[in-house]
N, CA and C atoms as an extended XYZ file, in Angstrom:
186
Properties=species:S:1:pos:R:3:atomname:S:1:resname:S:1:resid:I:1 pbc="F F F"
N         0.846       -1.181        0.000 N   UNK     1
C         0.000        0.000        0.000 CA  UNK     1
C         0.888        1.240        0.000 C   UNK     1
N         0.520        2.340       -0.941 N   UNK     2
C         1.412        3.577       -0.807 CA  UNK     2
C         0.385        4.699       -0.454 C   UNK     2
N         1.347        5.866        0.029 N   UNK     3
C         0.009        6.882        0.580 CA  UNK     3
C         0.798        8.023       -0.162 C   UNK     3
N         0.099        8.499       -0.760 N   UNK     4
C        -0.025       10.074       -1.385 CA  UNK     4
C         0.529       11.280       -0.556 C   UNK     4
N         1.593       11.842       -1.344 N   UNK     5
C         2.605       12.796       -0.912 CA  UNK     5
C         1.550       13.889       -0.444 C   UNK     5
N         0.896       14.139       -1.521 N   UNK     6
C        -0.241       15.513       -0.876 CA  UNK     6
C        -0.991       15.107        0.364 C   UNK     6
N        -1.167       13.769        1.229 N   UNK     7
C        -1.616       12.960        2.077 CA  UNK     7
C        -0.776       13.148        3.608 C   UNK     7
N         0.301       13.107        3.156 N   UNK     8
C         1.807       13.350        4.257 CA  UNK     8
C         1.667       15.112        4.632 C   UNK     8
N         1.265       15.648        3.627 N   UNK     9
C         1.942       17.144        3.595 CA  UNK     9
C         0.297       17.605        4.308 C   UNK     9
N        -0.882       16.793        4.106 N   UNK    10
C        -2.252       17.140        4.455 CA  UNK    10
C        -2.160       17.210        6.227 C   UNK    10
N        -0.893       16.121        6.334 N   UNK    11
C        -1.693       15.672        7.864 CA  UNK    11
C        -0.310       16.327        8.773 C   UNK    11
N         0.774       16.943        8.107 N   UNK    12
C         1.548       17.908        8.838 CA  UNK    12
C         0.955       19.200        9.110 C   UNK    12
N         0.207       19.355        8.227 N   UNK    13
C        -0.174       20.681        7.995 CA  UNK    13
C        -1.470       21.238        9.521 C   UNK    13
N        -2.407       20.083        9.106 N   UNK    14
C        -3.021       19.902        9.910 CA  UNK    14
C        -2.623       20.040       11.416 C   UNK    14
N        -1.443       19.508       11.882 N   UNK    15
C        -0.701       19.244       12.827 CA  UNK    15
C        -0.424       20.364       13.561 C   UNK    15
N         0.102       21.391       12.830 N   UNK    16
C         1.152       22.318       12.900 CA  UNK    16
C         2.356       22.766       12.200 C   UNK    16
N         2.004       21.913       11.430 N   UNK    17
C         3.519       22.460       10.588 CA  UNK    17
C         3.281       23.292        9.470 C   UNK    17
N         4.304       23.717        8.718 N   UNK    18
C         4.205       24.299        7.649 CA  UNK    18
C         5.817       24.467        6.740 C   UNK    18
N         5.395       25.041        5.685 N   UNK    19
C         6.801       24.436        4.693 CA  UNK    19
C         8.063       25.827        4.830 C   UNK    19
N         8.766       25.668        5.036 N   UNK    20
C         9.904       26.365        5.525 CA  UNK    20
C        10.540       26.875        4.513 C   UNK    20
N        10.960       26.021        3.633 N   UNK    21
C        11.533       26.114        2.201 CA  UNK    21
C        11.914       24.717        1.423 C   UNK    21
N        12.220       24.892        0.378 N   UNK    22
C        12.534       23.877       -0.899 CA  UNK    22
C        14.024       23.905       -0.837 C   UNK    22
N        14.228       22.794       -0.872 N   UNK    23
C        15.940       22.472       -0.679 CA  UNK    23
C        15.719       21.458       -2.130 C   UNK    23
N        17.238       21.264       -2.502 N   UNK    24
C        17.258       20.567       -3.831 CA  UNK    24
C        16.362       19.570       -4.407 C   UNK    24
N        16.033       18.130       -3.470 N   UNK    25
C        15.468       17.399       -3.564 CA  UNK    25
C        14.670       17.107       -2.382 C   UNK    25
N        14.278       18.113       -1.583 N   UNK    26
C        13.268       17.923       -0.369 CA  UNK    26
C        12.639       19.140       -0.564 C   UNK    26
N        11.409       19.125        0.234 N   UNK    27
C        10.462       20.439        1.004 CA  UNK    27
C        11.167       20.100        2.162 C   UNK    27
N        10.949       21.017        3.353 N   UNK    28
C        11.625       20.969        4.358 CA  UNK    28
C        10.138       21.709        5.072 C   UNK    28
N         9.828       20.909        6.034 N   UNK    29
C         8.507       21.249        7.042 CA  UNK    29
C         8.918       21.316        8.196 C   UNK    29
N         8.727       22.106        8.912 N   UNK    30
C         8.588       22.444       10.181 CA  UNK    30
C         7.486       22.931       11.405 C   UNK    30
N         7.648       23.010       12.550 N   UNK    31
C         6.474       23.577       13.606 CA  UNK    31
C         7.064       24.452       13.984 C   UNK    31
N         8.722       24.621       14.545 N   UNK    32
C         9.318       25.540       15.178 CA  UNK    32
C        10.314       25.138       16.017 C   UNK    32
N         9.793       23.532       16.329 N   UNK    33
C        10.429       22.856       17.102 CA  UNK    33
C        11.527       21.484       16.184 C   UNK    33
N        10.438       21.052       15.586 N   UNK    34
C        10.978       19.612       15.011 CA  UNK    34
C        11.275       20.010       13.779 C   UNK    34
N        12.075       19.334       12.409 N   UNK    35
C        11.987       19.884       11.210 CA  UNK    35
C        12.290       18.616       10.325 C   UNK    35
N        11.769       18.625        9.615 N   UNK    36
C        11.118       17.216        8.448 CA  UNK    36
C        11.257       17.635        7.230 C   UNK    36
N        12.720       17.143        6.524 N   UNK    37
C        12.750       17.016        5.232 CA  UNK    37
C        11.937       15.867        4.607 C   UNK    37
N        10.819       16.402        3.246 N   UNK    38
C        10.241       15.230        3.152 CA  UNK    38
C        10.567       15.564        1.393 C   UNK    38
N        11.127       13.748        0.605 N   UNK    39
C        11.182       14.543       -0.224 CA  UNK    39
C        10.126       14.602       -1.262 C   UNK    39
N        10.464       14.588       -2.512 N   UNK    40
C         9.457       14.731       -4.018 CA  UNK    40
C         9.303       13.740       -4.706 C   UNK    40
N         8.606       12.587       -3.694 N   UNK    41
C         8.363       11.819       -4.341 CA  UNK    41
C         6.587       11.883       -4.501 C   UNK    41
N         6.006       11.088       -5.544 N   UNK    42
C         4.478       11.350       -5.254 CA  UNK    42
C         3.742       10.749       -4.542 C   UNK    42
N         4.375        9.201       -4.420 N   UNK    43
C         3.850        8.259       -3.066 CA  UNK    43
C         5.002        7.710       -2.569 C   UNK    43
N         4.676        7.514       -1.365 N   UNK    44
C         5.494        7.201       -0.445 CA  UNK    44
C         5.193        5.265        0.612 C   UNK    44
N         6.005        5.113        0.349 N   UNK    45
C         5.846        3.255        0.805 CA  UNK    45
C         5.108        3.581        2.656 C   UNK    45
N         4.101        2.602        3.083 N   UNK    46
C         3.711        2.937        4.378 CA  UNK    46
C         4.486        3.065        5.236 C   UNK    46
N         5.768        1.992        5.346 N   UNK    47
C         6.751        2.256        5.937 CA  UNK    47
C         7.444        3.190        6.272 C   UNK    47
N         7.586        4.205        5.067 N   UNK    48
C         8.387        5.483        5.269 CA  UNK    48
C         7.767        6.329        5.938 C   UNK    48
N         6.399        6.628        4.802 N   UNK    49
C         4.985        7.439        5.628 CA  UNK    49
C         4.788        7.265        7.179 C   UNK    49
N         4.890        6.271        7.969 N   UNK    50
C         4.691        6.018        9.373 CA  UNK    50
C         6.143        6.454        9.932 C   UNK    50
N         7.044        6.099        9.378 N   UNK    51
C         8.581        6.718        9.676 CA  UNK    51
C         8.354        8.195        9.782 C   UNK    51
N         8.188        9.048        8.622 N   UNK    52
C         8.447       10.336        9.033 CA  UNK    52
C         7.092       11.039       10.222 C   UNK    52
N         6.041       10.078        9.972 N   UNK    53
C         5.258       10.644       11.473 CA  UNK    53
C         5.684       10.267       12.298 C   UNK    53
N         6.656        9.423       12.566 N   UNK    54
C         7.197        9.514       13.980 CA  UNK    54
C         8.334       10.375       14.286 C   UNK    54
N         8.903       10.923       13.119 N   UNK    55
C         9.870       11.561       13.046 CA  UNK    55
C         9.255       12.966       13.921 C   UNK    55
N         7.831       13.263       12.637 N   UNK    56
C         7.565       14.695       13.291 CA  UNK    56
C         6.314       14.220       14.823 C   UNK    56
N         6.747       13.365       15.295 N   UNK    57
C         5.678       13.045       16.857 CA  UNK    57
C         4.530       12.589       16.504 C   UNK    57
N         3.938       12.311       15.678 N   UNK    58
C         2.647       11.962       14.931 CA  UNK    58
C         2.304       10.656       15.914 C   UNK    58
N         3.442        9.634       15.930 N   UNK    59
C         2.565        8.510       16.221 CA  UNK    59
C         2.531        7.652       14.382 C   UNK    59
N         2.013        7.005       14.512 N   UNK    60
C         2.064        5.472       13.765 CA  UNK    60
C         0.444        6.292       12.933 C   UNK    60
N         0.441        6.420       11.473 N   UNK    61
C        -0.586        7.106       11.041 CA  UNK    61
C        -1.582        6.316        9.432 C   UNK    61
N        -0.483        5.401        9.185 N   UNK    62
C        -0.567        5.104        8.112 CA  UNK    62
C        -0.715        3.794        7.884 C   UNK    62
């Protein structure tokens, strides 16, 4: 199962975060506290997707 990049970026957003800037091959998201390069891909394997929500505190989402 893969989950949709606009899906990842839906449920940071939601969160608290927001996009900081564009680095070569990442967006780079942040809250203020934590900061989450995520990159450009269009889907993302569940594995990773649940990886970077734990990265940004999310918890297991996917």
């Amino acid at each position: 199962m893969s989950v949709k990049r606009k899906d990842i970026i839906k449920l940071f957003v939601d969160n608290g975060f927001f996009l900081l800037r564009e680095g070569g091959n990442h967006s780079i998201y942040t809250n203020g506290d934590k900061t989450i390069p995520l990159k450009r891909h269009k889907q993302f394997d569940r594995i990773t997707a649940n990886e970077l929500c734990k990265q940004a505190g999310l918890g297991k989402q996917f």
